[in-house]
C-alpha positions as CSV (number, residue, x, y, z in Angstrom):
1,X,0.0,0.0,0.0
2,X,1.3,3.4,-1.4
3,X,1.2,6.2,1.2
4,X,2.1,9.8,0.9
5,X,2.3,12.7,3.1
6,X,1.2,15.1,0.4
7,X,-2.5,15.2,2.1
8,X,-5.9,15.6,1.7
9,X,-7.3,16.4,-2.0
10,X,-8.5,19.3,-2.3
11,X,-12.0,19.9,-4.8
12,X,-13.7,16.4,-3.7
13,X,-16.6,17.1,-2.7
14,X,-19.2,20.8,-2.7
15,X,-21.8,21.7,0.1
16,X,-24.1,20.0,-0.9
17,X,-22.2,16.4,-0.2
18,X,-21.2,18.3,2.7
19,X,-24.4,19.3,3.6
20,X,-25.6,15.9,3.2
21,X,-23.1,14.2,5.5
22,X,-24.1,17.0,8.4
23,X,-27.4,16.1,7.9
24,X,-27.1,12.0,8.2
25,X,-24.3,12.1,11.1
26,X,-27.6,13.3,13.1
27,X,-30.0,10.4,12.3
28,X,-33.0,12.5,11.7
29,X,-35.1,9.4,11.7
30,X,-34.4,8.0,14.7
31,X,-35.1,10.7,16.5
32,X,-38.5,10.8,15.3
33,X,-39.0,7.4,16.0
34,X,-37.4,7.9,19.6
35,X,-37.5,10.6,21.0
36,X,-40.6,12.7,19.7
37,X,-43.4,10.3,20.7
38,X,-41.9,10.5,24.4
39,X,-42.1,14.3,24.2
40,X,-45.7,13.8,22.6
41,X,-46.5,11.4,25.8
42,X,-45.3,14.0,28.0
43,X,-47.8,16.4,26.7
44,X,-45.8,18.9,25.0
45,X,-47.9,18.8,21.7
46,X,-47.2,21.8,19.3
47,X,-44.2,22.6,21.8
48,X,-42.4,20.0,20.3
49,X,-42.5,21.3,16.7
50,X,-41.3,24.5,17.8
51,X,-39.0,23.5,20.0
52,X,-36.9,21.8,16.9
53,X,-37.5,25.4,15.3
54,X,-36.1,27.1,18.1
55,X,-32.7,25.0,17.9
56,X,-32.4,25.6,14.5
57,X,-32.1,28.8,14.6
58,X,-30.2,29.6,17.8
59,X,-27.6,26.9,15.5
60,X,-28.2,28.8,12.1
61,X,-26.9,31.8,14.2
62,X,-23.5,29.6,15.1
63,X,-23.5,28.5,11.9
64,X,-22.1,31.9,11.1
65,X,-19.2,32.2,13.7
66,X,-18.1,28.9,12.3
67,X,-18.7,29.3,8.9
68,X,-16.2,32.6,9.6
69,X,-13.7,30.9,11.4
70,X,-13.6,28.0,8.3
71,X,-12.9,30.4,5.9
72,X,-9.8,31.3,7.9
73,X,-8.8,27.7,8.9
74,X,-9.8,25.2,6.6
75,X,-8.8,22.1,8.0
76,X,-9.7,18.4,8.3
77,X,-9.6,18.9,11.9
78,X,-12.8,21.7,12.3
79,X,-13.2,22.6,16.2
80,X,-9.7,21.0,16.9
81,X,-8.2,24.3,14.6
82,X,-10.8,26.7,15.6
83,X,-10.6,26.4,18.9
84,X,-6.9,26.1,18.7
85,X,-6.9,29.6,17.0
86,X,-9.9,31.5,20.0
87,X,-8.6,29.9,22.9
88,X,-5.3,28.3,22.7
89,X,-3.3,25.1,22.1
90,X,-5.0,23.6,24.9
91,X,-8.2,24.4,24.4
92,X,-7.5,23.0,21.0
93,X,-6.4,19.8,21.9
94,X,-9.6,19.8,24.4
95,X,-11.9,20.2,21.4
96,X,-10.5,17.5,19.7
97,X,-11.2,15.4,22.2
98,X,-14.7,16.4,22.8
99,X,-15.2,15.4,19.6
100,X,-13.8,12.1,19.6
101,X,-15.1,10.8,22.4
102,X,-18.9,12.2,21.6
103,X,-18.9,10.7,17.9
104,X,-17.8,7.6,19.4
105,X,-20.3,7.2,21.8
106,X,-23.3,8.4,19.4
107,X,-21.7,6.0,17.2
108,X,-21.8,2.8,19.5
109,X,-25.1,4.0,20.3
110,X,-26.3,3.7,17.0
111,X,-24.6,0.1,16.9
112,X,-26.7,-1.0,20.2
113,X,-29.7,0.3,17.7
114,X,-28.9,-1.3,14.5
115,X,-30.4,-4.6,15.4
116,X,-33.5,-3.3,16.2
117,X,-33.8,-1.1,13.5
118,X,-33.0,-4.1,11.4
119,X,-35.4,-6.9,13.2
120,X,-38.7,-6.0,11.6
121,X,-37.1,-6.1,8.0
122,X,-35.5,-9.3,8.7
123,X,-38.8,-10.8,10.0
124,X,-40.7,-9.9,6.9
125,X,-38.5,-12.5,5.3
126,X,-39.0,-15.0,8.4
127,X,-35.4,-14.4,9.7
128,X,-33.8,-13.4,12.9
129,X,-30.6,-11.9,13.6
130,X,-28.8,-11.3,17.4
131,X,-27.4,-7.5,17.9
132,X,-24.2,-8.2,17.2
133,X,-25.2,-10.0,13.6
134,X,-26.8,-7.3,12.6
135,X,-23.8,-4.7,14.1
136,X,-21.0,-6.3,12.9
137,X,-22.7,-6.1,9.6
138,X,-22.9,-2.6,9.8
139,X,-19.2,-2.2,10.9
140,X,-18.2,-4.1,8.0
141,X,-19.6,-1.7,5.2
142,X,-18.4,1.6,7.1
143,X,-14.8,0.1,7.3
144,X,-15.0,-0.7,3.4
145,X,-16.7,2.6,2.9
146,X,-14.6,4.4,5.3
147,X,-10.8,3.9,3.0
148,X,-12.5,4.9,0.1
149,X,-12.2,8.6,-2.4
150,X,-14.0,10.9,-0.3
151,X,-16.3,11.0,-3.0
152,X,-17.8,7.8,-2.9
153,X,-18.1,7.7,0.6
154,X,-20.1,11.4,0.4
155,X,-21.7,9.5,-2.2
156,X,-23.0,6.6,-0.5
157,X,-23.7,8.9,2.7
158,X,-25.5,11.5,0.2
159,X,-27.8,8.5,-1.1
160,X,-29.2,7.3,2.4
161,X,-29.3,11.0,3.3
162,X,-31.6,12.2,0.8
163,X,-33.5,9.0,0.6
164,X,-34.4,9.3,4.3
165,X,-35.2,13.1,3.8
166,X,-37.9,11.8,0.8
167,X,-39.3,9.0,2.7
168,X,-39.7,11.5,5.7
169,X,-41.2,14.3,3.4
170,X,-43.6,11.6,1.9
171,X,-45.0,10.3,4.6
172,X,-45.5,13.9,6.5
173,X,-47.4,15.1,3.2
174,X,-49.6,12.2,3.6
175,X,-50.1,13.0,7.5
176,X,-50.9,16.5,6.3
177,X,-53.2,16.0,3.3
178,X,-55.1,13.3,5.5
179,X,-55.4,15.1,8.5
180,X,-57.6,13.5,11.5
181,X,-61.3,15.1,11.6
182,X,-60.7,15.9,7.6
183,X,-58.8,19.1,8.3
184,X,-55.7,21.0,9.9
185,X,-56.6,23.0,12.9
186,X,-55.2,25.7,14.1
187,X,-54.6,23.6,17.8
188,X,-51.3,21.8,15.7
189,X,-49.5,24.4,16.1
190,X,-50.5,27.2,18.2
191,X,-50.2,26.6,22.3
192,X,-53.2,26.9,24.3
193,X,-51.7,25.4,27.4
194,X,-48.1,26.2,28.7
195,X,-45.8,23.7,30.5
196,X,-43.4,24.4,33.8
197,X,-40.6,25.9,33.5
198,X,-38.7,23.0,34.2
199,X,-40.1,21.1,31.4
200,X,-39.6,23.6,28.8
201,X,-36.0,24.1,29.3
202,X,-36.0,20.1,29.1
203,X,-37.8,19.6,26.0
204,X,-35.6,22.7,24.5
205,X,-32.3,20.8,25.5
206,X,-33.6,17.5,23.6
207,X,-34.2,19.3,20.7
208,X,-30.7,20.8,20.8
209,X,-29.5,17.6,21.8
210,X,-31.0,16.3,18.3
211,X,-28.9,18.6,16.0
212,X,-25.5,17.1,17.9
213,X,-23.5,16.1,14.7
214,X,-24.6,18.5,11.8
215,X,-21.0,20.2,13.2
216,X,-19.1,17.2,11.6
217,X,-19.4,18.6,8.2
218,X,-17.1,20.8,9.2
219,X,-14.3,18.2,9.0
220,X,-14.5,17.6,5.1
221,X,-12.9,21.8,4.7
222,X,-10.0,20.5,3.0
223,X,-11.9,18.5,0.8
224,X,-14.2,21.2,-1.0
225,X,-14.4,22.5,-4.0
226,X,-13.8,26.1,-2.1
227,X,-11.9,24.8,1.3
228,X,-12.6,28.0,2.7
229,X,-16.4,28.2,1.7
230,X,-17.8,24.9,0.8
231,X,-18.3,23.5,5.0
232,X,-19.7,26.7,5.9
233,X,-22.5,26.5,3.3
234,X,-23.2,23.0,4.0
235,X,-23.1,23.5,7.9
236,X,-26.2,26.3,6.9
237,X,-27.8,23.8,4.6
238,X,-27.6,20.9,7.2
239,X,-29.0,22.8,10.2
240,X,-31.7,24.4,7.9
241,X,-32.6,20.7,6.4
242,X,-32.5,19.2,9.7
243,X,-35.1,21.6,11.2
244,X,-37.5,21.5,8.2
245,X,-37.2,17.5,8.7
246,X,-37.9,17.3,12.7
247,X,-40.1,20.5,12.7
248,X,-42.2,19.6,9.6
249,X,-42.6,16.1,10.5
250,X,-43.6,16.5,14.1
251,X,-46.1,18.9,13.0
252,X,-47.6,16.3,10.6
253,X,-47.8,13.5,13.3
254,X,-50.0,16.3,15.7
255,X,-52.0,16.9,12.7
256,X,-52.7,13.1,11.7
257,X,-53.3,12.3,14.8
258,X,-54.9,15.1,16.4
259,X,-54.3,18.0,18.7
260,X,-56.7,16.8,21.3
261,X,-55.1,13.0,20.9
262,X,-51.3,13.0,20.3
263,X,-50.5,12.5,23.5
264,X,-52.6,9.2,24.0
265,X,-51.2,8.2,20.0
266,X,-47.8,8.8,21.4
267,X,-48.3,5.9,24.1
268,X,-47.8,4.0,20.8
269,X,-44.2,5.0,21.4
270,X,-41.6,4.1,18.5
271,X,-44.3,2.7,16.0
272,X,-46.2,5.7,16.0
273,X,-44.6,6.9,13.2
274,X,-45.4,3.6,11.2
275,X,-48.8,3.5,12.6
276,X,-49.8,6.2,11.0
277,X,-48.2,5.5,8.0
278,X,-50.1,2.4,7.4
279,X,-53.3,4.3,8.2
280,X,-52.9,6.8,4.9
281,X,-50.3,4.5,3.0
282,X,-50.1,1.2,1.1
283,X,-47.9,-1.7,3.3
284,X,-44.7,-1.3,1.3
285,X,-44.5,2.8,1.9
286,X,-44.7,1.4,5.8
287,X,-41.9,-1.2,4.9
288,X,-40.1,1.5,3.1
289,X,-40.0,3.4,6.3
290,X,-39.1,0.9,8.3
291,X,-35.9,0.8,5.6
292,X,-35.2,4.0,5.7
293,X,-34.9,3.8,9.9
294,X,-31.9,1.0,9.0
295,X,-30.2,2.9,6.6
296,X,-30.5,6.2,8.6
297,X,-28.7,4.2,11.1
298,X,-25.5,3.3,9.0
299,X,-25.4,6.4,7.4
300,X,-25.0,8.6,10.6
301,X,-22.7,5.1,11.8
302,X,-21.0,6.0,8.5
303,X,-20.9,9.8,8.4
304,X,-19.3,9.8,11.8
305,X,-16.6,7.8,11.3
306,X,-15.2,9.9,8.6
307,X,-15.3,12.9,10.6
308,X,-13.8,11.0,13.7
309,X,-11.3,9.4,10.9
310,X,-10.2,13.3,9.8
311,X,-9.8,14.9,12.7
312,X,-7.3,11.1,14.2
313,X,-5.2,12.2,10.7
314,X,-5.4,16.1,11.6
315,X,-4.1,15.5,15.1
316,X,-1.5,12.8,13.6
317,X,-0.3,14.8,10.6
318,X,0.8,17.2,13.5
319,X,2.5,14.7,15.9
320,X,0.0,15.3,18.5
321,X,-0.7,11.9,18.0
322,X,1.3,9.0,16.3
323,X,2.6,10.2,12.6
324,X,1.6,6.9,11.2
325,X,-2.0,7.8,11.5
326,X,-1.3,11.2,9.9
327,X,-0.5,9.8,6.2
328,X,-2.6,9.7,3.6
329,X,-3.4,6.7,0.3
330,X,-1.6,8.1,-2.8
331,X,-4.2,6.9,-5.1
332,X,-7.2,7.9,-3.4
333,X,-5.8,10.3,-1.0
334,X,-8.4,9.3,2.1
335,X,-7.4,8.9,5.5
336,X,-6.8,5.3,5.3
337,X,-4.5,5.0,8.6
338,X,-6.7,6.8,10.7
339,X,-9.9,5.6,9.1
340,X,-8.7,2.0,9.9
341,X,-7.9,2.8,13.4
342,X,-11.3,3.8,14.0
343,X,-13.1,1.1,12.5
344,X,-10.5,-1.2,14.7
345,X,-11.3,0.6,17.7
346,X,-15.1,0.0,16.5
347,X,-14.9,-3.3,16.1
348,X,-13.2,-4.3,19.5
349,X,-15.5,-2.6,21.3
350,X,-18.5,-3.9,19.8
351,X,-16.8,-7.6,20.3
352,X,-15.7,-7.0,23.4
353,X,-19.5,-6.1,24.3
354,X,-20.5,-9.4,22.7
355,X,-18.2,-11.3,24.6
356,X,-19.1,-9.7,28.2
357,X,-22.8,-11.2,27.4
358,X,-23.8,-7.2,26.9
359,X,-27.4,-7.0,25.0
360,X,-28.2,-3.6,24.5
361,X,-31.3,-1.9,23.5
362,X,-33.1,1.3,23.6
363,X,-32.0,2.4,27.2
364,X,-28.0,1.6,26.4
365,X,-28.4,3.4,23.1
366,X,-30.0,6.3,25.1
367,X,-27.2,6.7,27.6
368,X,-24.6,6.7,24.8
369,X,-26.2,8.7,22.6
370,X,-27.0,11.5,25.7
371,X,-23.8,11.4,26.9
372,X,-22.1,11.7,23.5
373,X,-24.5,14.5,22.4
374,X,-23.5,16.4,25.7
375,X,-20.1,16.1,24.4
376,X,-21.0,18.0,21.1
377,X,-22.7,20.6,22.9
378,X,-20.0,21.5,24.7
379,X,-17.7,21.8,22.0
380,X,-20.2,23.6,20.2
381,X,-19.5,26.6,23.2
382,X,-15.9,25.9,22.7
383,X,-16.2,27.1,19.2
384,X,-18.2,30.0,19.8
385,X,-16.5,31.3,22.5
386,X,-13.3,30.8,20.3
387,X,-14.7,32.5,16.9
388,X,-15.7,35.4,19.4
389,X,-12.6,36.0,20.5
390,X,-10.7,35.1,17.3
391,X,-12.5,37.1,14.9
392,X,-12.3,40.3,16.7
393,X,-8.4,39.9,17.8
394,X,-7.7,39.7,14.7
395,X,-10.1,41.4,12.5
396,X,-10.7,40.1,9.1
397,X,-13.1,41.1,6.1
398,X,-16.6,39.5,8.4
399,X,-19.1,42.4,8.8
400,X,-20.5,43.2,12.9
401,X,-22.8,40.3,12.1
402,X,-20.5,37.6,11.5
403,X,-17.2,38.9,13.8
404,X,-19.1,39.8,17.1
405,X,-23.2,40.0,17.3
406,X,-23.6,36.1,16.1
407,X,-20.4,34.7,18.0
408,X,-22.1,36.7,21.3
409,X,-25.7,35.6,20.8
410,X,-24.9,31.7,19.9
411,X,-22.4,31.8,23.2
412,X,-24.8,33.3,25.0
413,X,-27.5,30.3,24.0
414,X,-25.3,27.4,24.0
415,X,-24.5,28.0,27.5
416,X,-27.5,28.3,28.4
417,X,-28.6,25.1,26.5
418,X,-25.7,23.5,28.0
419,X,-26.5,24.2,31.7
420,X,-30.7,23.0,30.8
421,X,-29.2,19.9,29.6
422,X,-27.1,19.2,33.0
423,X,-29.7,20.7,34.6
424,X,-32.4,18.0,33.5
425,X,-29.5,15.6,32.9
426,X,-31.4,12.4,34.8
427,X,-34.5,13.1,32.7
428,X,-32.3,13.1,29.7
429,X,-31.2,9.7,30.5
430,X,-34.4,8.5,32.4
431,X,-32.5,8.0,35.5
432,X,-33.0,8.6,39.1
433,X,-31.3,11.7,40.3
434,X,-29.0,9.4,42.3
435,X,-28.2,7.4,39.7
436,X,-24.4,6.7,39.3
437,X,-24.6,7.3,35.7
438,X,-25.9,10.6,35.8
439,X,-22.9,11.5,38.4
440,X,-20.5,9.7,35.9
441,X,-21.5,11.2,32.3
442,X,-20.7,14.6,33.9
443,X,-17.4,13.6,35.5
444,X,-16.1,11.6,32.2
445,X,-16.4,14.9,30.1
446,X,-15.1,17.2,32.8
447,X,-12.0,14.1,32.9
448,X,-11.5,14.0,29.0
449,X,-11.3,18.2,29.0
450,X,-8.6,18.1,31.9
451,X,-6.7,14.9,30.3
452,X,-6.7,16.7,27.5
453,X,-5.1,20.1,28.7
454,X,-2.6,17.8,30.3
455,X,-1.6,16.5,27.1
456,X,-0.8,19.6,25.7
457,X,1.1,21.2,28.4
458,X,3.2,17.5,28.7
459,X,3.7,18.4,24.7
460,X,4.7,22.1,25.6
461,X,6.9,20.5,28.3
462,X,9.1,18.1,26.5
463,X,7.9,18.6,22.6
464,X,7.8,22.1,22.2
465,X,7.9,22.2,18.2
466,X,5.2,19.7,18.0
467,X,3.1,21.9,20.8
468,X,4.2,25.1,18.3
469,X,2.4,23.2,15.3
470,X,-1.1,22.5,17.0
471,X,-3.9,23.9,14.9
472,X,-2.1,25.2,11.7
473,X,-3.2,21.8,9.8
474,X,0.6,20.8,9.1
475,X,1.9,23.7,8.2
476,X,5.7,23.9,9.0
477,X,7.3,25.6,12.3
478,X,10.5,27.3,11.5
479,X,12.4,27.5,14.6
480,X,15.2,30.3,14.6
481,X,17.7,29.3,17.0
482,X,19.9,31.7,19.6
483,X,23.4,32.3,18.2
484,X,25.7,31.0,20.0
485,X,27.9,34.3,20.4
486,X,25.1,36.5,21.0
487,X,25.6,40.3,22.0
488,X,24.5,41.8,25.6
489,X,20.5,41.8,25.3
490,X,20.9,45.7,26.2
491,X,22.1,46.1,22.2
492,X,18.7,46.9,20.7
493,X,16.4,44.9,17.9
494,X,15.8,47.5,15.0
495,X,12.1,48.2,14.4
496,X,9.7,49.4,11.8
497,X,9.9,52.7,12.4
498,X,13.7,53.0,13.0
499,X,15.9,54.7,10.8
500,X,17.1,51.7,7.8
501,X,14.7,48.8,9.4
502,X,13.0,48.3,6.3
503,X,16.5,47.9,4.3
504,X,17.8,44.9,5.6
505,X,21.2,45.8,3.6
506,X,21.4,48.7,6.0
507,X,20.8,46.8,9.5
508,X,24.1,46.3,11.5
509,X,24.7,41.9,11.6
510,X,25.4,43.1,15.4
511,X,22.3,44.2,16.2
512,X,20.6,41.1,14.6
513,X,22.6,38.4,16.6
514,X,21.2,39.5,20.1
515,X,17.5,38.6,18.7
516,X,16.7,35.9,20.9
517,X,15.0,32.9,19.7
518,X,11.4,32.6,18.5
519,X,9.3,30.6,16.7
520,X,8.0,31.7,13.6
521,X,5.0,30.5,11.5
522,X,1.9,30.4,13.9
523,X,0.0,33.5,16.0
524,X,-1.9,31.1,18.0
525,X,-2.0,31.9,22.1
């Protein structure tokens, strides 16, 4: 196998492929099969639908800090370069973090739902298939997928992506032009009765919750047609899709079922969807739902592990981790060392959960899912807070929109979704309050921030060029080293506005060989 360190290939893929992947790596599907008829239950009604509209916009309004900060730093390792840039090496090496460990708890999440997803499909032709069947299955066609031309894999990802967004469309028109009582009411969507407090700020944290992954587009910059354009427009396009797709379709299920009866439909729980499907729909549009559920599942399985894939080769291809995983395939330029890695990480997870006797369902899929979704959020204010304070250190050509009001207002928000998800954290995860799990999720993000920090102040410590390097996506340090007969440090450095600095013909050598060292090449803090 041919490697080369020449990188990723530029003019792969445009934002709408882009766009596409954002929108799969958050499973639209299954949170309409999941999570909405539990908020329906709760008695949130036409809350719901806005809620989803509500996130979207508060993200649409990060979108634009980030879309900013891409334009500067277009790299295959998103909030890992960002944040590096707003807040610091550290901070930096945090986000990647955050980002690894979330996708890969979404992801096994998704794995613990695969063979559910799958069961009813496989019944239909009288066959049954244990979890692990039925994940190990999946893992096999994401780490074939995964080594392949970006492209294809965008491709394949693009397919399931859009085919879930028709299916979805489809079967909300037909809620819609069949509504229940022969017409749409005005009580689908305008509240007559508020809930608590509490229970607003919860069912506004799930719906935030539900967005976690659109960020991941971020990770295929180097790959656009316009590195510094083509993510930002797809993150837009994702978050916009996604909230026309959980909106829309929540809307439709109050309208099909009824304002004054969703919440007794909703005790239907995950087949209410399908339920009213088949009531408005010929049995093979229900099957093809039921398809679409599967394949939204190894799509987002899919679309994650290339993002977790780029940003393993953006932290290798500058020694923060092993420079093996940091090389790219000559022929088809991917990833391949790093996307390996992850499906073998993957992999020995998911057997090493088969061979502990582990049979997880809906309530395992849940907790990882939750937890890994927290994860996002938070580096979501990590790269807020850092385009904030990025864009207006070092002013560029973004307007008062883009460089200050949007940066404020989505920091602003995302800390205040972040402390309603904590806040409600045991209702998140259906847990007592006393629940060690809610104690640990918590205390494993706050752990992989600080181990984090502590690897890049070790790497400051005892490999100061490689802690130099962090977030300019591999572009050389030049270090200038002390001479070793330096003058006294009282013999002044000529500046700008001395006499002769801008001739360097004219500069006395003298002066110049009491510079002291200093590396050159990157402005990060």
């Amino acid at each position: 196998m041919e490697t080369s360190d020449a990188g990723l290939a530029s003019g792969r893929v445009g934002a709408a492929s882009i766009a596409f992947a954002g929108l799969a790596a958050t499973a639209p599907v299954v949170t309409l099969v999941t999570v909405v008829p539990a908020a329906f239950a709760a008695g949130a009604g036409p809350l719901v639908p806005w809620s989803f509209a509500v996130a979207g916009l508060l993200l649409l309004i990060f979108c634009a800090g980030q879309a900013a900060m891409i334009r500067r730093f277009p790299s295959a390792g998103a909030a890992y370069s960002q944040v590096a840039h707003g807040l610091g090496r550290p901070g930096g090496v945090a986000a990647a973090w955050l980002a690894i460990a979330g996708y890969h708890a979404i992801q096994f999440g998704l794995y613990a739902l695969a063979g559910l997803a799958a069961a009813p499909l496989l019944s239909g032709f009288g066959l049954t298939a244990p979890w692990w069947a039925v994940a190990a299955a999946c893992w096999a066609i994401v780490a074939l997928c995964g080594t392949m031309r970006i492209e294809v894999a965008a491709a394949v990802i693009g397919l399931f992506a859009v085919a879930q967004a028709a299916v979805l469309a489809g079967v909300g028109a037909a809620n819609v032009l069949q509504p229940a009582g022969g017409r749409v009411t005005t009580g689908s969507i305008v509240v007559d009765s508020a809930l608590d407090r509490p229970a607003l700020g919860l069912l506004l944290a799930v719906a935030a919750l539900a967005f976690a992954g659109f960020e991941s587009s971020a990770a295929c910059a180097e790959e656009g047609f316009q590195p510094r354009r083509s993510a930002g427009f797809g993150g837009y396009w994702a978050v916009l899709l996604i909230t026309l797709l959980l909106g829309g379709f929540a809307w439709s299920m109050i309208v099909a079922s009824g304002p004054d009866r969703i919440t007794a439909a909703a005790g239907r729980g995950p087949e209410l969807l399908f339920d009213l499907a088949g009531e408005r729909l010929a049995p093979w549009a229900v099957t093809l739902g039921r398809a679409m559920l599967f394949t939204g599942v190894l799509a987002a399985i899919l679309a994650l592990h290339t993002a977790i894939a780029r940003y393993l080769y953006a932290l290798s291809r500058e020694r923060v981790l092993p420079a093996v995983l940091g090389r790219t395939r000559r022929r088809t330029a991917a990833p391949r060392a790093a996307s390996v890695t992850q499906s073998l990480i993957a992999g020995a997870t998911l057997a090493g959960a088969h061979a502990a006797g582990a049979d997880p369902g809906p309530r395992t899929a849940r907790w990882l899912i939750t937890g890994g979704a927290l994860s996002v959020l938070i580096l979501l204010l990590f790269v807020a807070v850092a385009a904030l304070l990025r864009l207006n250190r070092v002013p560029g050509p973004e307007g008062p929109w883009g460089r200050f009001l949007a940066p404020v207002l989505s920091t602003v928000s995302l800390a205040s979704l972040a402390f309603l998800a904590f806040r409600d954290l045991p209702a998140l995860l259906a847990l007592p309050a006393g629940y060690p799990l809610v104690r640990a999720i918590p205390a494993a993000l706050a752990a992989c921030v600080l181990l984090a920090v502590a690897h890049a102040l070790l790497l400051r410590r005892f490999r100061p060029v490689v802690y130099a390097g962090i977030g300019l996506a591999g572009t050389p340090v030049v270090i200038t080293p002390a001479t070793p007969h330096a003058e006294p440090k009282s013999t002044p450095i000529p500046r700008q506005r001395d006499p002769g600095a801008h001739r360097p013909e004219r500069v006395d050598r003298n002066q110049l060989r009491s510079a002291p060292a200093e590396v050159e090449g990157s402005e990060i803090g």
